[in-house]
LUMDREN-741195 format. One record per residue: residue in three letters; z, x, y of N, C-alpha, C, O in turn. Coordinates in steps of 0.2 Angstrom, whole numbers, plus 5000, padded with zeros to 4 digits. Example, Ala and Ser with C-alpha at 12.3 -4.5 7.8 and 13.67 -1.06 7.14 Angstrom:
BEGIN
ALA503950664972503950624978503950664984504250714983
SER503550644989503650684995503950645000504050675006
***
This chain:
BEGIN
UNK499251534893499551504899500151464897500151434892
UNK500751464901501351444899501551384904501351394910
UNK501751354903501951274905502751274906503151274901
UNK502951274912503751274914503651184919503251154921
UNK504451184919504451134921505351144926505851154923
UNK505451134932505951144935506451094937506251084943
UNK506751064936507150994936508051034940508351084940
UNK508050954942508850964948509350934945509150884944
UNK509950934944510350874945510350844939509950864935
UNK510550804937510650744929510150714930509950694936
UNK509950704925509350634927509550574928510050544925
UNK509150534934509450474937509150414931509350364931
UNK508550454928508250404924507850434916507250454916
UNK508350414910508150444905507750394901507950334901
UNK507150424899506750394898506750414887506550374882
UNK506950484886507050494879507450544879507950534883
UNK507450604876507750654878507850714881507650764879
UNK508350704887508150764891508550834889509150834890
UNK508250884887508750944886508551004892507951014892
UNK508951024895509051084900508451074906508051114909
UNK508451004907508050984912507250984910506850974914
UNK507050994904506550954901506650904899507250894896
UNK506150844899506050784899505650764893505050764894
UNK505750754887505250754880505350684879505950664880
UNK504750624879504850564878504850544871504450584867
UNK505150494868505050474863504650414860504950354859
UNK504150414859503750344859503850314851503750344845
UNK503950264852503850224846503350154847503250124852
UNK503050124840502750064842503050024840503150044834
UNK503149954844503749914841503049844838502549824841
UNK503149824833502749784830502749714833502249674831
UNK503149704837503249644840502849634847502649574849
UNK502849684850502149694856501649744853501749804854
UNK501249734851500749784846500449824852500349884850
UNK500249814858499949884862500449894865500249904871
UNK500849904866501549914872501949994866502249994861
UNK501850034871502250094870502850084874502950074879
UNK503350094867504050074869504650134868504750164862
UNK505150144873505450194872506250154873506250114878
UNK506650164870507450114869507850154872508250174868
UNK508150174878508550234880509250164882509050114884
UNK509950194880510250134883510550134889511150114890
UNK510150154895510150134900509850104904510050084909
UNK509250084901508750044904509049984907508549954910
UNK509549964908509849884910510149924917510349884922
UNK510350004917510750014922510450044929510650084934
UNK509450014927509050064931509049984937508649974941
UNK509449954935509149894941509549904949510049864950
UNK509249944952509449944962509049914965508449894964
UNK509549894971509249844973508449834977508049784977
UNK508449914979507749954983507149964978506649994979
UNK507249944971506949964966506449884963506649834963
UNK505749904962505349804962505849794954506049834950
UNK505749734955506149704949505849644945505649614950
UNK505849624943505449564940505649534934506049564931
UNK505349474933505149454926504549454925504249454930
UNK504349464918503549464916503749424907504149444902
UNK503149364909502949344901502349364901501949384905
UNK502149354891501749404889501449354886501849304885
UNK500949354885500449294879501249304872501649344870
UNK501049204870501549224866502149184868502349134865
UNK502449214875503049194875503549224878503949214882
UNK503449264874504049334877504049334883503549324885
UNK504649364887504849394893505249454892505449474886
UNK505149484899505449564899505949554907505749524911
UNK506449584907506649584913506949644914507249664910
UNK506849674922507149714924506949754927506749714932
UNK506949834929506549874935505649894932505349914926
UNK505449874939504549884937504549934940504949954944
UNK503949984937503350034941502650024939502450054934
UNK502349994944501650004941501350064940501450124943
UNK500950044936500550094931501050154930500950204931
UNK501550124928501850194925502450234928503050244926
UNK501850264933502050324938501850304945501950344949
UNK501650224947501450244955502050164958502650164957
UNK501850134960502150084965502850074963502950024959
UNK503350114964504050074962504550044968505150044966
UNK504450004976504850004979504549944982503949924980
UNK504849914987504849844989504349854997504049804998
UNK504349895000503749925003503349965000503250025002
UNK503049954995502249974992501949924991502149884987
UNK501249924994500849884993500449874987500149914983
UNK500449804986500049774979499149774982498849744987
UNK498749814978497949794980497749774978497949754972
UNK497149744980496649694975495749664979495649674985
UNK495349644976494749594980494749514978494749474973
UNK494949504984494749424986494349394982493749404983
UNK494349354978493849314975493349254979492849224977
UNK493549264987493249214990493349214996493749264998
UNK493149175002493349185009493449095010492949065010
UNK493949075010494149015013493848985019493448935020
UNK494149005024493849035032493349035033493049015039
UNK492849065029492049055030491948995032491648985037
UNK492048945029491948865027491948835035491648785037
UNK492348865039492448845047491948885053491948885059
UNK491548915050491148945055490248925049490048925043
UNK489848885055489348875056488948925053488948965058
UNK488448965045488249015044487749045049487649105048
UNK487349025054487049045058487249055063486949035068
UNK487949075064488349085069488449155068488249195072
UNK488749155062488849245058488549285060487949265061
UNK488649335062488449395064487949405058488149375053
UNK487249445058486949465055486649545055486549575061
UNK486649585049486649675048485849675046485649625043
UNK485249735047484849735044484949785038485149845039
UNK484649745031484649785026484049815023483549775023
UNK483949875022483249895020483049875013483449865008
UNK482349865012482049825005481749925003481549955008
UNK481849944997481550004996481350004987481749994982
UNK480850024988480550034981480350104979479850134981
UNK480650104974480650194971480850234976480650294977
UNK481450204980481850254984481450254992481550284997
UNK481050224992480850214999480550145002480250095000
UNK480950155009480850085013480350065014479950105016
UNK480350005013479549975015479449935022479049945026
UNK480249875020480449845026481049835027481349875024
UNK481349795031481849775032482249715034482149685039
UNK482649685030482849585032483549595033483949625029
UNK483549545039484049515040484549495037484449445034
UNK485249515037485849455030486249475033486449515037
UNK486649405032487249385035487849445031487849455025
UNK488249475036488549505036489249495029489449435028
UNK489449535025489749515018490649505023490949525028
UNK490649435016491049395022491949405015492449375015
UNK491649455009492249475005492749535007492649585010
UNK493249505005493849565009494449575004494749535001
UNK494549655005495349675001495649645003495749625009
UNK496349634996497049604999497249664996497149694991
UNK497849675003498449705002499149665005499249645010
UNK499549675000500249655002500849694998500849714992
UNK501349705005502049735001502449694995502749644995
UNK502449724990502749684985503549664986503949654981
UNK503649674994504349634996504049544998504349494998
UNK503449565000503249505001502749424996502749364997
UNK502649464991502649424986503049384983503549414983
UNK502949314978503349294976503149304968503549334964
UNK502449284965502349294959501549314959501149294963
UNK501349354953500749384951500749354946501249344941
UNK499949314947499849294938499149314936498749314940
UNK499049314928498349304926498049264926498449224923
UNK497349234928497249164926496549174923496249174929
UNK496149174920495849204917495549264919495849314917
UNK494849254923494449314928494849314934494549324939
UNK495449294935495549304942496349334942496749304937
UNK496649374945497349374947497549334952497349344958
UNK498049274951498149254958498849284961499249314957
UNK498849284965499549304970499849254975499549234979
UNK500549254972500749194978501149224985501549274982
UNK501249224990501749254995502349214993502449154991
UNK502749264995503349205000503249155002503549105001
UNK502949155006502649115013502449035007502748975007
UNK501949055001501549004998501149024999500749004994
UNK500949055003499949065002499849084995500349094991
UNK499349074994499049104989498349134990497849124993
UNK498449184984497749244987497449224978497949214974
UNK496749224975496349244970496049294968495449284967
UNK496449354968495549414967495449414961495749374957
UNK495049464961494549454955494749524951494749584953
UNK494849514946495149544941494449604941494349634947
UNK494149624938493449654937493349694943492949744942
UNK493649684950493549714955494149764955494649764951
UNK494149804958494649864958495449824961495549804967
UNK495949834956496549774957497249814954497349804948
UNK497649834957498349854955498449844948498449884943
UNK498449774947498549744941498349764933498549744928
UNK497749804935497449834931497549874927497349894921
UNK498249904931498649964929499049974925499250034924
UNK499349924922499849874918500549884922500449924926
UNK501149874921501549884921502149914916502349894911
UNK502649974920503049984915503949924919504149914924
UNK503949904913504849874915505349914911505249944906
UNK506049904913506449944911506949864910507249844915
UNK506949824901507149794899507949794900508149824905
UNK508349774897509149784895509049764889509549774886
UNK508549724884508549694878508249764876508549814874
UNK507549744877507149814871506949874876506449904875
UNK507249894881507149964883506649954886506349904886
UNK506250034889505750044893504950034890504550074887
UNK504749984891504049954889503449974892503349944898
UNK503050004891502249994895501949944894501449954891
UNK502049884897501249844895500849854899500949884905
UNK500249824893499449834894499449764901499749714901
UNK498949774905498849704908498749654904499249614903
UNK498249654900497849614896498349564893498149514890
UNK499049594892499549564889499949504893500149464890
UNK499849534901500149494903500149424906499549414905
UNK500349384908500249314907500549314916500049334920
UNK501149304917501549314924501949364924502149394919
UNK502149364932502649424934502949394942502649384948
UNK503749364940503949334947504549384947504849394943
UNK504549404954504649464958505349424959505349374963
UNK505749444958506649424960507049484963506949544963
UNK507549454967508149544967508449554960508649514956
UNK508549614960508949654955509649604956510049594960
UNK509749594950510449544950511349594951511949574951
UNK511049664951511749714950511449764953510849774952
UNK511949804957511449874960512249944956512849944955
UNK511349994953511650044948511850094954512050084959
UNK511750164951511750224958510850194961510350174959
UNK511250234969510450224972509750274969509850324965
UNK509250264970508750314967508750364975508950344980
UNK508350414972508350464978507450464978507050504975
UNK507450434983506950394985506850464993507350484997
UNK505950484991505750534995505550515002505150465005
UNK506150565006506050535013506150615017506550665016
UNK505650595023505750645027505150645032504950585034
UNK504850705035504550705042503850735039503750765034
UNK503350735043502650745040502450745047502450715052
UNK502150835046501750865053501250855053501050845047
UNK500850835057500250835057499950875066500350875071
UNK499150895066499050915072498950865077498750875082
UNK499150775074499050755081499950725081499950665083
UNK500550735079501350705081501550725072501150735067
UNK502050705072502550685066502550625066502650595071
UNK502650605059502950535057503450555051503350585047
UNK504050525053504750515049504750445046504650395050
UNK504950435038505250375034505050405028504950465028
UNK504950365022504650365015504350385014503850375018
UNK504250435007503450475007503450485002503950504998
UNK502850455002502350444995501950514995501550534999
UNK502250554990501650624991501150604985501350574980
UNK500250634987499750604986499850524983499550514977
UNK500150484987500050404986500350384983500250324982
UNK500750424979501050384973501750414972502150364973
UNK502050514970502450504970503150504975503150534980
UNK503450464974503850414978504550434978504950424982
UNK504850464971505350464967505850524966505450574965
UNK506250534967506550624967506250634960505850684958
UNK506450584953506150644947505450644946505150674941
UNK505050614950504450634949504250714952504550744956
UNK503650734949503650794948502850814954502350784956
UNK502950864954502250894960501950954956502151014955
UNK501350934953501050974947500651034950500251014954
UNK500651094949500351154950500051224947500051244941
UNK499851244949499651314945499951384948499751394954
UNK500351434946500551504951500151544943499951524938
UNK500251604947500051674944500051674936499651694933
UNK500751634933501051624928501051584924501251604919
UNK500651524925500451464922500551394925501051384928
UNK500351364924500751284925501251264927501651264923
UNK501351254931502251224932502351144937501951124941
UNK502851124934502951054938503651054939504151054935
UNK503651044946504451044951504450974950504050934952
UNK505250964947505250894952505450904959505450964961
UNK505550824963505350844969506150834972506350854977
UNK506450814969507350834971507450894970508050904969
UNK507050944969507351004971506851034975506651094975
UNK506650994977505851034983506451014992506750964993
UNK506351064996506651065002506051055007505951015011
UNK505451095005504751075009504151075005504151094999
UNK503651065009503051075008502451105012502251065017
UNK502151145012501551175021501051185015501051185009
UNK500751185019499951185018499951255019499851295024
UNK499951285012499651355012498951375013498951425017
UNK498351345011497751365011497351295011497751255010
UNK496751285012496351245009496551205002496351145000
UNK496851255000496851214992497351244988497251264982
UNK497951244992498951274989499151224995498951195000
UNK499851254992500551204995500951284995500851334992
UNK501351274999501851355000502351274998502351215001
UNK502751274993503251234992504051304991504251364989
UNK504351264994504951284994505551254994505651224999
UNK506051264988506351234984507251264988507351314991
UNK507751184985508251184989508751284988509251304992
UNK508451304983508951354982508451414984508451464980
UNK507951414990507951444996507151474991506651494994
UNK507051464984506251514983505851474986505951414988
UNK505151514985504651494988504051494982504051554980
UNK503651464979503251454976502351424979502351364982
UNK501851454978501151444981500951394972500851414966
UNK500851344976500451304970499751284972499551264977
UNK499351314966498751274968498351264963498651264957
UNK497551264961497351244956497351154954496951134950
UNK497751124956497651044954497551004960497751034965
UNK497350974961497050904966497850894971497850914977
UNK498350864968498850854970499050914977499250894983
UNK498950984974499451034978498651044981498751104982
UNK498051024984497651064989496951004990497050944988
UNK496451014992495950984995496050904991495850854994
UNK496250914984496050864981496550794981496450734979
UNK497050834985497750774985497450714990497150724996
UNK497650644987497450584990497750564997497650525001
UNK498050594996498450595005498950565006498750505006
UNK499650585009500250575010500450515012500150505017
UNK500750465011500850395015501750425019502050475019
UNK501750385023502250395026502450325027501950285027
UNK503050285027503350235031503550255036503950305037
UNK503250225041503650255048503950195052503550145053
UNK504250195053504850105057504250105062503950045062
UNK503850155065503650145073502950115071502750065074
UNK502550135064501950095065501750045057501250015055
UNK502150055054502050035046502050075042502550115041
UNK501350065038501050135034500550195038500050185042
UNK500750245036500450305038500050325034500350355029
UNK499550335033499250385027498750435028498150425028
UNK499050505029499050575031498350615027498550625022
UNK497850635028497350655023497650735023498050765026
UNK497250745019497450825019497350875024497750915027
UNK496750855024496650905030497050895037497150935041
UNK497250845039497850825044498650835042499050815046
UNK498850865036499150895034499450925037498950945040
UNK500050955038500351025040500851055037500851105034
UNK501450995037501951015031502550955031502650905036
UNK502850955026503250905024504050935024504050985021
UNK504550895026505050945029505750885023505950835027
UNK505850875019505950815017506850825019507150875020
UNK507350765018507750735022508050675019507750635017
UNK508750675019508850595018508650545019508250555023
UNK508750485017508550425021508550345018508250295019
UNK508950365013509450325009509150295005508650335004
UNK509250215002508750184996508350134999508150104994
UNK508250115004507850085007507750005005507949985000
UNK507349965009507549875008507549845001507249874997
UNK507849795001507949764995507349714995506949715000
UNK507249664990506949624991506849544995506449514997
UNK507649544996507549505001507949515008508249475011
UNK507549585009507649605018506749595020506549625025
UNK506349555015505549535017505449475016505249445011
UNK505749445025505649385026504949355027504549375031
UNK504649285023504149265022503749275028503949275034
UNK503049275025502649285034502649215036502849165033
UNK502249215043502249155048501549165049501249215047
UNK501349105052500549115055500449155062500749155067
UNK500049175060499849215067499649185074499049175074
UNK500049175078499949135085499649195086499649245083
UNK499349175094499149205100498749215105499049215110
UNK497949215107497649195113497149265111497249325109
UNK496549235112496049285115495549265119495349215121
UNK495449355122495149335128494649345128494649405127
UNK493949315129493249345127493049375135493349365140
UNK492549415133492249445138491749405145491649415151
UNK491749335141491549305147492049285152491949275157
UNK492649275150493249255155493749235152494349265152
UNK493449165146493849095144494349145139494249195136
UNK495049095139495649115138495749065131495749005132
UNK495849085123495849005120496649045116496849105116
UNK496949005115497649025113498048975106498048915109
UNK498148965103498248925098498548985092498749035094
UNK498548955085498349005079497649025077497049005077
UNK497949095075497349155075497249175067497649185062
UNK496649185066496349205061495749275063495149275066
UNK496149315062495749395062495249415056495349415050
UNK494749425060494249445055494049425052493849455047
UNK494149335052494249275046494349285041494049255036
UNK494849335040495249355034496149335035496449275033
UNK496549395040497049405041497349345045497149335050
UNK497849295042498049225046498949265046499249275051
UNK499149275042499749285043500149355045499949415045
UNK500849345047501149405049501149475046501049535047
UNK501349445040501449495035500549545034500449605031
UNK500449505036499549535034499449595037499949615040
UNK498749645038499049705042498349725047497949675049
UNK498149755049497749795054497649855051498149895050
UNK497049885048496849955045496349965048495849935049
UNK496450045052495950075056496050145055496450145051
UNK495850195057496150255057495850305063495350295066
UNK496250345062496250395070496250475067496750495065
UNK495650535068495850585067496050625061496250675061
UNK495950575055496450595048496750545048497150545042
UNK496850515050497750465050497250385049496750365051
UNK497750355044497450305044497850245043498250245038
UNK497950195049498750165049498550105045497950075045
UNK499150075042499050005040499649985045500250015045
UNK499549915049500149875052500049805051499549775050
UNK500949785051500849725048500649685057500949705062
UNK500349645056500249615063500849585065500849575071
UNK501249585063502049535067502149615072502549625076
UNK501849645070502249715072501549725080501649765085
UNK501149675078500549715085500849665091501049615089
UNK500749685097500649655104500049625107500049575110
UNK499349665105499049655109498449725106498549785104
UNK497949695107497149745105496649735110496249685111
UNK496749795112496349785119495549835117495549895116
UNK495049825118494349845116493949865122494049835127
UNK493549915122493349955125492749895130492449855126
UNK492549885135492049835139491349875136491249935134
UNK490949815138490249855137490049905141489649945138
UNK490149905147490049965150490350005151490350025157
UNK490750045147491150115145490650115139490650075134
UNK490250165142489750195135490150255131490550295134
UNK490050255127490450305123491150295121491450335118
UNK491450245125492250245123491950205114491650155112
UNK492250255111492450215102493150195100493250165094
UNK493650215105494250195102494450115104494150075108
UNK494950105102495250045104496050055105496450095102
UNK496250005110497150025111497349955109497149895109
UNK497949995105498149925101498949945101499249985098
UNK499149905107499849885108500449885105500349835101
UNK501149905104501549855098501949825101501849805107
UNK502349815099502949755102503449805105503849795110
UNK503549855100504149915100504049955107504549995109
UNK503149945110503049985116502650035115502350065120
UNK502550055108502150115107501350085107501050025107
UNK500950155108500250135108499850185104499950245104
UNK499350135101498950185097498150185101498050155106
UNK497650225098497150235102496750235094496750285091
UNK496550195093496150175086495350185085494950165089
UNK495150205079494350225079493950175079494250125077
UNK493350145081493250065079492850075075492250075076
UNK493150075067492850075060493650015056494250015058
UNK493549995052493749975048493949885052493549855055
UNK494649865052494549825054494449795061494449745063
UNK494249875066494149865073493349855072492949805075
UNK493149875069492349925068491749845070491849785073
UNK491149875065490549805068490749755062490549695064
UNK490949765056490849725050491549695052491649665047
UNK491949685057492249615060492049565059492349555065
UNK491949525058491849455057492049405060491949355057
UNK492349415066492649385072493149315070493149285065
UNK493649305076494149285077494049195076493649165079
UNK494449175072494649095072495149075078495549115079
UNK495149015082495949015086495948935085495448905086
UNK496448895083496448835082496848835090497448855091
UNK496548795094496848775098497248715098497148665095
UNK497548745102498548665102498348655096498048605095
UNK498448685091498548645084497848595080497848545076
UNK497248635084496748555082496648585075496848645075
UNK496348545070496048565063495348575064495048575059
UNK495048585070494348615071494448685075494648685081
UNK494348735072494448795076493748815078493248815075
UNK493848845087493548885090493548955085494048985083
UNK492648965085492449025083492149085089491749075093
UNK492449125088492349205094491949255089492149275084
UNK491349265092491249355087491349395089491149405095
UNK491749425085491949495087491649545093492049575096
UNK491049555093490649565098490649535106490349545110
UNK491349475105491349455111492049435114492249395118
UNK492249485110493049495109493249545115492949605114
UNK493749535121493749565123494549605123494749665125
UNK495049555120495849565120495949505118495749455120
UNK496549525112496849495107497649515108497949565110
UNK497849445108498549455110498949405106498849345105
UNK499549445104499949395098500649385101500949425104
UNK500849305098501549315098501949345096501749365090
UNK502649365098503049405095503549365088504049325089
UNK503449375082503749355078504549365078504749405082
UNK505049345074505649365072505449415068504849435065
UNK506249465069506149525067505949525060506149495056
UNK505449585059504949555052505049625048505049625042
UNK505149685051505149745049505949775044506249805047
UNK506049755036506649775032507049835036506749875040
UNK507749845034508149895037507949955032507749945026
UNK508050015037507650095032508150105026508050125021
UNK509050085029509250125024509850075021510150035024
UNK509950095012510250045010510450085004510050104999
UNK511250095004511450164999511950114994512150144989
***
């Protein structure tokens, strides 16, 4: 079986040597960072755009590294890609009375069968995510990653829990060239703009069919590649092959488990056999201006039409979040209006709304919602939820994820007191936000 590889155009990013559109890296280990795979290319200083995450990182030691990041290598390279992580802790519990908490029954089962069943207060741990436009620095602190926002907040998750940071990062130096560090290496990481902007990168942008609309912006294909020279790996008749994706014009859903791809100089190619090209693929993100993040499953798949759409916000077109004002209205009548704390997790703009619809599973950042209107108790059967934006559009949401029962209901400090009224979610009838300054970065930036 024979292993081809099909590449476009110069490379925007030489990583060792490329001959005739193969890419062969050259790894050396430099003794001075004893696990760091290091490659010296001397453009590494000219990889710094401005749409590209950039940073500083010190290393146990002392050392610093500065220049263009990707984590884990191959996956988050832009200033709308979210940083993931678990919460070390819930702050916001500490304001609600534990017998107030909603309560789940858990079954007691021995040798795989129930005997009984008790009572527990519903788990009051939660994922952070944040766009690394909105971050100011990531550090290690022992067992914990802390994160600071712009804003100042500060987030603690737990290292041991499933956490971006894990993944190490690569930097593209101007001293010592392109480094992989290990996490374990790392000490801190404060997120700056790129001090000079090189050629823009050709950042994947385009339209994503699906059988409930299209959504047009940035497309992560399965979740990660982001980048034109990244590559969409497959299997044809022939053997192995990996396109990059600056020379891919589309992509459809051939079968269950192939991509009919077809490439700017008009061939067409069926890939299948790896995860990425069929069933296995983790599913498409989209930026889309109208709702945030979009993330497309495969089976809601139809096809990918790809399109210009420039180099997209720098790091400081992601103005710090605000707290989340605004009013809810419970189902007994009473109206409380103050600052809001969602899910007694989510306090700020920047923060988001995850729910999904159909295949489709939206992240929004709340600066971006209007208003979350919930089905009354008597509409039997309604499960969705309408959830308003400020832009005018409307979604119709599943009530699983942060609509669903494991809710943990609403904080509101009224007129600013330091004691906040508690609502459960269960008795949440309509959530309505102020509208923030414009919070959403410009699409395109060349």
């Amino acid at each position: 079986m024979r292993s081809a590889t099909i590449a476009g155009g110069a490379f925007a990013i030489v990583l060792g040597l490329a001959v005739a559109g193969y890419l062969v890296l050259e790894q050396n280990v430099d003794p001075a960072t004893p696990t760091s795979t290091v490659i010296t290319p001397s453009t590494a200083a000219e990889e710094a755009h401005p749409s590209f995450l950039y940073g500083r990182i010190t290393i146990g030691g002392g050392a610093t590294y500065e220049g263009r990041l990707r984590w884990g290598r191959d996956q988050e390279a832009f200033w709308g890609d979210y940083f993931n992580g678990f919460k070390d802790g819930n702050p916001w519990a500490a304001h609600v009375p534990p017998e107030r908490l909603r309560k789940e029954p858990r079954p007691i089962k021995i040798f795989g069968i129930e005997i009984m069943r008790r009572e527990v207060q519903i788990d009051l741990g939660r994922p952070f995510m944040a766009r690394f436009g909105d971050i100011a620095r990531i550090e290690m602190l022992g067992r914990d990653v802390r994160v600071t926002l712009k804003s100042g907040t500060v987030f603690d998750l737990d290292y041991f829990s499933f956490n971006d940071f894990a993944d190490g990062v690569r930097v593209w130096d101007g001293r010592q060239g392109v480094l992989d560090l290990d996490p374990l290496q790392i000490r801190t990481i404060d997120l700056v703009p790129a001090p000079q902007a090189s050629a823009p990168p050709h950042r994947l942008h385009g339209t994503v069919r699906t059988r409930l609309g299209d959504f047009t912006g940035f497309v992560q294909w399965n979740r990660k590649e982001g980048d034109g020279p990244d590559e969409l790996d497959g299997r044809t008749a022939d053997g192995d092959l990996s396109l990059r994706f600056d020379t891919i014009r589309s992509i459809a859903r051939h079968s269950g488990d192939s991509s009919l791809v077809t490439l700017l100089d008009g061939r067409e190619i069926v890939l299948s056999g790896t995860p990425e090209a069929g069933h296995g693929n983790l599913g498409i993100y989209v930026d889309d201006r109208r709702y945030g993040r979009v993330l497309i499953s495969w089976d809601a798949f139809e096809r990918l039409d790809f399109s210009p759409g420039g180099s997209g916000p720098s790091y400081g077109d992601f103005p710090p979040g605000r707290p989340l004002t605004g009013s809810v209205t419970t189902r007994d009548g009473r109206r409380l209006a103050g600052r809001l704390v969602y899910d007694l997790d989510e306090s700020e703009t920047t923060e988001t709304l995850d729910a999904p619809s159909q295949g489709l599973d939206y992240t929004i950042p709340f600066g971006m919602i209007a208003s979350i209107v919930l089905p009354g108790r008597e509409e039997r059967g309604a499960q969705l939820a309408r959830v308003m934006l400020h832009n005018g559009g409307e979604l119709q949401l599943e009530r699983t994820g942060d609509l669903g029962e494991g809710n943990a209901g609403m904080l509101i400090f009224v007129d600013g007191s330091p004691r906040p009224e508690y609502v459960l979610w269960t008795d949440v009838e309509q959530v309505d936000f102020h509208r923030p300054p414009s919070m959403y970065p410009p699409q395109d930036r060349r």
